[in-house]
N, CA, C and O of each residue as an XYZ file, in Angstrom:
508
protein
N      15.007    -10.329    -36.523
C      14.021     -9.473    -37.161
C      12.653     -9.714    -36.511
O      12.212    -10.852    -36.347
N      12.082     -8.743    -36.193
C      10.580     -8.879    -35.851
C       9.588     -9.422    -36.334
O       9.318     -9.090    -37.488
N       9.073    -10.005    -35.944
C       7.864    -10.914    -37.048
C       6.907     -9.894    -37.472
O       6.537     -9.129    -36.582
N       6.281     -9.666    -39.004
C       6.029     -8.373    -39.328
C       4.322     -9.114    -39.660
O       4.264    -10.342    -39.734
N       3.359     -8.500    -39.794
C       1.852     -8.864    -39.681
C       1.351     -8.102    -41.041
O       1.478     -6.898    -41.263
N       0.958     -8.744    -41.606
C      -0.221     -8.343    -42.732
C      -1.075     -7.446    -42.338
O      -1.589     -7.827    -41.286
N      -1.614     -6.082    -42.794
C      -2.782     -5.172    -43.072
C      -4.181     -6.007    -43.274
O      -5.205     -5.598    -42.729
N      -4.181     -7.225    -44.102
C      -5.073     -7.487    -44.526
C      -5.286     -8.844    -43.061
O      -6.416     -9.307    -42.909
N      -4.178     -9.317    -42.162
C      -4.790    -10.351    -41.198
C      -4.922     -9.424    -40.048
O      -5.565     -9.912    -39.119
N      -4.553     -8.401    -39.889
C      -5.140     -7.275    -38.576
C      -6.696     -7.205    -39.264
O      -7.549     -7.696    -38.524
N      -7.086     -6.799    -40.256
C      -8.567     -6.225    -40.740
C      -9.321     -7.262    -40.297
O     -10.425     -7.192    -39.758
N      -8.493     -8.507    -40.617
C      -9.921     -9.705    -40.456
C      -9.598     -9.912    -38.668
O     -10.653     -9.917    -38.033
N      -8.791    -10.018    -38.111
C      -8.718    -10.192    -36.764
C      -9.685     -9.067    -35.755
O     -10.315     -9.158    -34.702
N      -9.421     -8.129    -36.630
C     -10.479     -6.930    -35.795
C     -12.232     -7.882    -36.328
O     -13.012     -8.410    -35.535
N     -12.319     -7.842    -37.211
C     -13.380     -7.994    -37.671
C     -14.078     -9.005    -36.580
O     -15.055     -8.653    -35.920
N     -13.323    -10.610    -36.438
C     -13.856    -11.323    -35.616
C     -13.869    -11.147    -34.318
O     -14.441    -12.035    -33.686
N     -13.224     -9.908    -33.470
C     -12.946     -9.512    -32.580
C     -14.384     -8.532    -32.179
O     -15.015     -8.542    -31.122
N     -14.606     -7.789    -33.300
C     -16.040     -6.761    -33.174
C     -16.947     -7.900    -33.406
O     -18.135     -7.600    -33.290
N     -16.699     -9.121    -33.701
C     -18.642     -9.800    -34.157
C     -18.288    -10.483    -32.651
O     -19.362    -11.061    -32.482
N     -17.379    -10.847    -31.269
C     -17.575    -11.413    -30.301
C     -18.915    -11.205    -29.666
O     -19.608    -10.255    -30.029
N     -19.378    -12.147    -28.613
C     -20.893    -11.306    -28.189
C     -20.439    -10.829    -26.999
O     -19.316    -11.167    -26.624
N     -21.004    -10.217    -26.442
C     -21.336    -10.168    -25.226
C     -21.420    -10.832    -24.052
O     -22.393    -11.489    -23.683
N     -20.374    -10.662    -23.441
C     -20.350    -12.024    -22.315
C     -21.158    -11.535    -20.915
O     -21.166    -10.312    -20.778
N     -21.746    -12.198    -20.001
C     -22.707    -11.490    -19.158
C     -21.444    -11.818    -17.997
O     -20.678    -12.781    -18.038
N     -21.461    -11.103    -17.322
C     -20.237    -11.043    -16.474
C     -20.915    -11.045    -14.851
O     -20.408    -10.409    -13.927
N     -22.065    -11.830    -14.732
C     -22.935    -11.744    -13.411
C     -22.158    -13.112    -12.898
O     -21.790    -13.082    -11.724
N     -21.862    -14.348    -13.683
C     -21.273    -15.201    -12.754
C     -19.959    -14.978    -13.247
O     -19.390    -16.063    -13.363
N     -19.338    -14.154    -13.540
C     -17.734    -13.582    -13.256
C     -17.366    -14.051    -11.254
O     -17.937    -13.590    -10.266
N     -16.277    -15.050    -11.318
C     -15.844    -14.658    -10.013
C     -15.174    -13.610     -9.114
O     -14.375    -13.012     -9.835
N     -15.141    -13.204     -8.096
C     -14.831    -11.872     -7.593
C     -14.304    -12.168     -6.069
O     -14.863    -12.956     -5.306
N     -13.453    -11.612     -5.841
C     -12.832    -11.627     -4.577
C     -13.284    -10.785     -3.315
O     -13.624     -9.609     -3.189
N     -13.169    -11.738     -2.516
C     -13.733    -10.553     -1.137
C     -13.340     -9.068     -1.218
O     -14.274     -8.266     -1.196
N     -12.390     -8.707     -1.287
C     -12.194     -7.211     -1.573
C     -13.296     -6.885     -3.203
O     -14.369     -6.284     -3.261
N     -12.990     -7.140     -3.641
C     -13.924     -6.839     -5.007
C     -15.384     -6.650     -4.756
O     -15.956     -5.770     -5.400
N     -16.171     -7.491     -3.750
C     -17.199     -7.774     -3.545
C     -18.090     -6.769     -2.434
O     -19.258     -6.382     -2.469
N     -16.994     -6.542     -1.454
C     -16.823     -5.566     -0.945
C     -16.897     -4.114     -0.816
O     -17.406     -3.406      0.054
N     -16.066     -3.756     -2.234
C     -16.156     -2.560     -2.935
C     -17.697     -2.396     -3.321
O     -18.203     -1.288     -3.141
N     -18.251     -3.137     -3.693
C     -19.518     -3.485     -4.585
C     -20.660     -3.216     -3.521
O     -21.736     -2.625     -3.612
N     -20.192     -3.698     -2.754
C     -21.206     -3.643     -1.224
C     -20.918     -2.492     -0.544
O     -21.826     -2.261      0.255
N     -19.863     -1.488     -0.501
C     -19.602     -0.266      0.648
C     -20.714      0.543      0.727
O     -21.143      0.849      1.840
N     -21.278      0.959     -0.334
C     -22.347      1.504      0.001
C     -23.290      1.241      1.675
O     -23.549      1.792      2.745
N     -23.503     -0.005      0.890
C     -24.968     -0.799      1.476
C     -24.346     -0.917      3.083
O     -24.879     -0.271      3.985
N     -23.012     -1.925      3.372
C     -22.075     -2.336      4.589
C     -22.050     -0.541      4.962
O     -22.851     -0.739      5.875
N     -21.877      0.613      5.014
C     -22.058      1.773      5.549
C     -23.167      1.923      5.695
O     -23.479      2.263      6.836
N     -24.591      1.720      4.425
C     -25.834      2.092      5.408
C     -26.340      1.570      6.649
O     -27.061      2.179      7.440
N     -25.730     -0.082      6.800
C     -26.012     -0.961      7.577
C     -25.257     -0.202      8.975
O     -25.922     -0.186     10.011
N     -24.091      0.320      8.981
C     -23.498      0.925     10.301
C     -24.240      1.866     10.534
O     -24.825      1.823     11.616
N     -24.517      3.147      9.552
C     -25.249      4.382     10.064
C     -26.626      3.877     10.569
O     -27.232      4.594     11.365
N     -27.206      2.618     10.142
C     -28.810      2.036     11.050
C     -28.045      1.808     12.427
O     -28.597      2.107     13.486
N     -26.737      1.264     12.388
C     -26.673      0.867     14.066
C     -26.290     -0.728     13.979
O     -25.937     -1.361     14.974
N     -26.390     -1.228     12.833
C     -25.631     -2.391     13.161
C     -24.271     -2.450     13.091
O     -23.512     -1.748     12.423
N     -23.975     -3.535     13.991
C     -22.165     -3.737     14.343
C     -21.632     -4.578     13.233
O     -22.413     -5.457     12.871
N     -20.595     -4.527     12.663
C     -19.406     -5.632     11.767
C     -19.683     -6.779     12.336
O     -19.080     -7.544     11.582
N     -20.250     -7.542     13.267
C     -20.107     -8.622     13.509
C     -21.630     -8.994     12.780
O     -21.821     -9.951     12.030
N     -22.615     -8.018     13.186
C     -23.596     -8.466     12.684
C     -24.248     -8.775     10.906
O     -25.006     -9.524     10.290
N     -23.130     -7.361     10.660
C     -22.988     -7.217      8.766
C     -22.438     -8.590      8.462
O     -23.046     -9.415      7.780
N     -21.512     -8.744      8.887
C     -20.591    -10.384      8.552
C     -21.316    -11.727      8.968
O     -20.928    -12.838      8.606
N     -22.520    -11.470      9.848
C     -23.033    -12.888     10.041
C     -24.216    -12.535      8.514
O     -24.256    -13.297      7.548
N     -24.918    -11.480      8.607
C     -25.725    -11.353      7.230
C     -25.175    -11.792      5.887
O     -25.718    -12.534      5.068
N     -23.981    -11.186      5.814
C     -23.266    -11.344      4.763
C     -22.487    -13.102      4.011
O     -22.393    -13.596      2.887
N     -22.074    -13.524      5.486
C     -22.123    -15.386      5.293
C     -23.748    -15.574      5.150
O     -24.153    -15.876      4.027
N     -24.458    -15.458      5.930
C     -25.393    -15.877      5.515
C     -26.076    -15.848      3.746
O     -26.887    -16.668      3.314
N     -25.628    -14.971      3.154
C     -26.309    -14.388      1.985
C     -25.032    -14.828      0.959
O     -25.005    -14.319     -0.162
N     -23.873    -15.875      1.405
C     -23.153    -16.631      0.570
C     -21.740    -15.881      0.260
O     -20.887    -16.380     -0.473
N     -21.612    -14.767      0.832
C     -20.317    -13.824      1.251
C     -19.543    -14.141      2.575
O     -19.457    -13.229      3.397
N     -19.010    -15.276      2.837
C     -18.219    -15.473      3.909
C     -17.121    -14.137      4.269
O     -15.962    -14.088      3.856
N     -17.619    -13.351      4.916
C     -16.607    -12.364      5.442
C     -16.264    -12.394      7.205
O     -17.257    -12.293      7.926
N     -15.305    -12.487      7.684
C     -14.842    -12.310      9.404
C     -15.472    -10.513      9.748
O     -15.530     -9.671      8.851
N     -15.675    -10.376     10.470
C     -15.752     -8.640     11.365
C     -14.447     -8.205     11.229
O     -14.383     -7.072     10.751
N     -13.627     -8.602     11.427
C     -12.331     -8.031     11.444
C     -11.838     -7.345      9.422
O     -11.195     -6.466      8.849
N     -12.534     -8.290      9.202
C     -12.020     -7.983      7.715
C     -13.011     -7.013      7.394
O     -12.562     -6.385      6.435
N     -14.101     -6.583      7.700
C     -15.120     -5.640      7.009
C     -13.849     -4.023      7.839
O     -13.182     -3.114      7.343
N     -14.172     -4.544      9.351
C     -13.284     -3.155      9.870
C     -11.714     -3.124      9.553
O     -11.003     -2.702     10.464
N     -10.973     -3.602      8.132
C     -10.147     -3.049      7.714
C     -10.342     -2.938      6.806
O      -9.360     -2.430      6.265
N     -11.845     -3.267      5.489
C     -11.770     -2.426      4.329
C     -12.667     -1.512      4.490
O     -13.042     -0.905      3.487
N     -13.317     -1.139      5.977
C     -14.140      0.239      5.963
C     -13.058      1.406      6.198
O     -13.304      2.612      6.163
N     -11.626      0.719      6.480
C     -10.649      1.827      6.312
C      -9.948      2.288      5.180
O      -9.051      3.130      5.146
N     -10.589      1.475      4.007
C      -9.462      1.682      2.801
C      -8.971      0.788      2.366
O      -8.291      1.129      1.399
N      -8.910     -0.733      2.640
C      -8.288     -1.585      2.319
C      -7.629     -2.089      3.208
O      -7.709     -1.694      4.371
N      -6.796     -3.128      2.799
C      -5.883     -4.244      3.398
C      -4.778     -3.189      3.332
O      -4.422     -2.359      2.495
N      -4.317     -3.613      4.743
C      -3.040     -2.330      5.432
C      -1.612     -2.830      4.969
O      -1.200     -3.933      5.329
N      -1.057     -2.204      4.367
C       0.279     -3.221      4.104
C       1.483     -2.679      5.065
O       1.632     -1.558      5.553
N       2.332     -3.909      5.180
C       3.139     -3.496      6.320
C       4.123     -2.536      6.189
O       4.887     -2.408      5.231
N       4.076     -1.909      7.130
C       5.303     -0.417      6.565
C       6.796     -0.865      6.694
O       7.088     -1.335      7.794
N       7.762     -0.802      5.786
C       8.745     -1.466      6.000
C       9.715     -1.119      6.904
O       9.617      0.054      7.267
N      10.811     -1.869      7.496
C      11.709     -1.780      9.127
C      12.112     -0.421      8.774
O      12.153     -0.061      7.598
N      12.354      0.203      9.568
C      13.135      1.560      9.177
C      14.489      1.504      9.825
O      14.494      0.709     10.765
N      15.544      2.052      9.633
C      16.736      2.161      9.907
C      17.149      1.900     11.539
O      16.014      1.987     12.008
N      17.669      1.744     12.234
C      17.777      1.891     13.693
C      18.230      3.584     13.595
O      19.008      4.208     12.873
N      17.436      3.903     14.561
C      17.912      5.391     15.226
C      18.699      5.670     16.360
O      18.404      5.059     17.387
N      19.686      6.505     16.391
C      20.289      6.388     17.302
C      19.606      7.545     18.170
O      19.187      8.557     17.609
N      19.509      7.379     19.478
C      19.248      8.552     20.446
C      19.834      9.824     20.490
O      20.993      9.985     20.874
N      19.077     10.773     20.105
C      19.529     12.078     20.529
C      20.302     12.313     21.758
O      19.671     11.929     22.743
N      21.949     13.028     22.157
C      21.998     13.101     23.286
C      20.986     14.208     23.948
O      20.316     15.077     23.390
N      21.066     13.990     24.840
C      20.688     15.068     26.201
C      21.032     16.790     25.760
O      22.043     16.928     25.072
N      20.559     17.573     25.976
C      20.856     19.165     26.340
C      21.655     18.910     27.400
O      21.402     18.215     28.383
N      22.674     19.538     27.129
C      23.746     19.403     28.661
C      24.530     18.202     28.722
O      25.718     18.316     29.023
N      24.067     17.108     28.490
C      24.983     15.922     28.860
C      26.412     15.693     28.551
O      27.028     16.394     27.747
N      26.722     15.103     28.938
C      28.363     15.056     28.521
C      28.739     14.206     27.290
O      28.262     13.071     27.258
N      29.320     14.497     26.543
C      29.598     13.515     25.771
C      30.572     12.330     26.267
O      31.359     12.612     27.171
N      30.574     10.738     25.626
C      30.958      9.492     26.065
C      32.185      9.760     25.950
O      32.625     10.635     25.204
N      32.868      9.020     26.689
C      34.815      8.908     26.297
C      35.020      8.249     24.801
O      35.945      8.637     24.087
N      34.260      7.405     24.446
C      34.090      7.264     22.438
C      34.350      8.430     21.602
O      35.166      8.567     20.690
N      33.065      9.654     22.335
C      32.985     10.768     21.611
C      34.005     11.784     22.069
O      34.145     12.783     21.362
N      34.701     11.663     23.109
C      36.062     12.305     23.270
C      36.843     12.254     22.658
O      37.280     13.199     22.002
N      37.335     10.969     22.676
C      38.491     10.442     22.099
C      38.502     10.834     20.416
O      39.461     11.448     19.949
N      37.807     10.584     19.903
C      37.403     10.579     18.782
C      37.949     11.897     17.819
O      37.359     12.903     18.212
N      38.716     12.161     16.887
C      39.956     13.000     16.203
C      38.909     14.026     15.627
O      37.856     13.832     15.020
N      39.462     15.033     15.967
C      38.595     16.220     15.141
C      39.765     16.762     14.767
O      40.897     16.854     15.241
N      38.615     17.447     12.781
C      39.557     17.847     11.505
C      40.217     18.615     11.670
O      40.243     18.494     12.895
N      40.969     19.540     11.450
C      41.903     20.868     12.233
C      40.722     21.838     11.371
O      40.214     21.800     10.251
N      40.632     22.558     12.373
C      40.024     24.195     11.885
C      40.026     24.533     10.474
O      41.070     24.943      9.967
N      38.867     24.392      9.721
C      39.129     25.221      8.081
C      39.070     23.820      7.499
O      38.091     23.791      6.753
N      39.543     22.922      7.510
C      39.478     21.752      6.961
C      38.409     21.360      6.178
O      37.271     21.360      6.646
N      38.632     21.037      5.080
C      37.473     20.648      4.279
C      36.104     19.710      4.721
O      34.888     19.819      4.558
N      36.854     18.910      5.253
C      35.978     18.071      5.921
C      35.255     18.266      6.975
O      34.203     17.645      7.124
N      35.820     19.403      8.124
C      34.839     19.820      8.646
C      34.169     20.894      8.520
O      33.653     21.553      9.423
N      34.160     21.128      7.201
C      33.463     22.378      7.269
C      32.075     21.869      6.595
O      31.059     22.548      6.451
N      32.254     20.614      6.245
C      30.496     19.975      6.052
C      30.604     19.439      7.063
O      30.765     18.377      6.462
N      30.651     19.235      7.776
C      30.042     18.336      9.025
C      29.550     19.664      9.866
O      28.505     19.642     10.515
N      30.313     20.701      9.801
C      29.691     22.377     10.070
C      28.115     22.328      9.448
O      27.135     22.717     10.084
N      28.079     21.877      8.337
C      26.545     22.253      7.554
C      25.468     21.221      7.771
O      24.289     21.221      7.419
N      26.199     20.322      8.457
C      25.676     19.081      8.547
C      25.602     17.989      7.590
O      24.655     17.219      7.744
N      26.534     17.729      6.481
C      26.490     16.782      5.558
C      27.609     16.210      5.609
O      28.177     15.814      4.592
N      28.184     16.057      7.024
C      29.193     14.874      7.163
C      30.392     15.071      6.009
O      30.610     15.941      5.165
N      31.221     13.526      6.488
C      32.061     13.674      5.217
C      31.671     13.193      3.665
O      30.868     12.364      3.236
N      32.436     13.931      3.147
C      32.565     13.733      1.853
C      33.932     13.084      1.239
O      34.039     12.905      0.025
């Protein structure tokens, strides 16, 4: 059975929940991407003046933001790139004209009308 809650301990739980204060959230910690975001503005006005990522990133350590150049020029693209995952092996298209392999000779085709090849006709292989 579910543990079931009193009307009257939700009322008082809200209650001490609305008298919390106000927490100032200026020394909240924040992550280079976070900080970042916070800064795009400013890190873009700094490029349109003409300064380079290397130079934003020495300002930026300097001013207690340890950031690399490399890392400003992959979140002026959007973020941290994630890796696209392996994709299938592809096999090579043959050739226009080429011959097919003695594999693909040999290889039994369905008799005429056959169910089975009549999707591999549509292109959806067997079934």
């Amino acid at each position: 059975m579910k543990k079931q809650i009193t009307i009257a301990t939700v009322l008082d739980v809200r209650k001490k929940l609305e008298s919390l204060p106000r927490i100032d959230n200026a020394h909240r910690k924040v992550t280079t991407r976070e900080a970042l975001q916070v800064l795009k503005k400013q890190i873009t006005d700094l490029r349109n003046k003409g300064y380079t990522f290397v130079q934003i990133a020495e300002e930026l350590s300097r001013n207690g933001i340890e950031v690399k150049e490399s890392t400003l020029r992959l979140y002026r693209k959007g973020g941290k790139q994630q890796r696209q995952p392996l994709s299938e092996p592809r096999r090579a298209e043959p050739l226009v004209g080429s011959r097919p392999t003695e594999a693909e000779e040999t290889k039994p085709r369905p008799p005429a009308g056959s169910r089975s090849g009549q999707f591999e006709q549509l292109g959806l292989g067997h079934r």
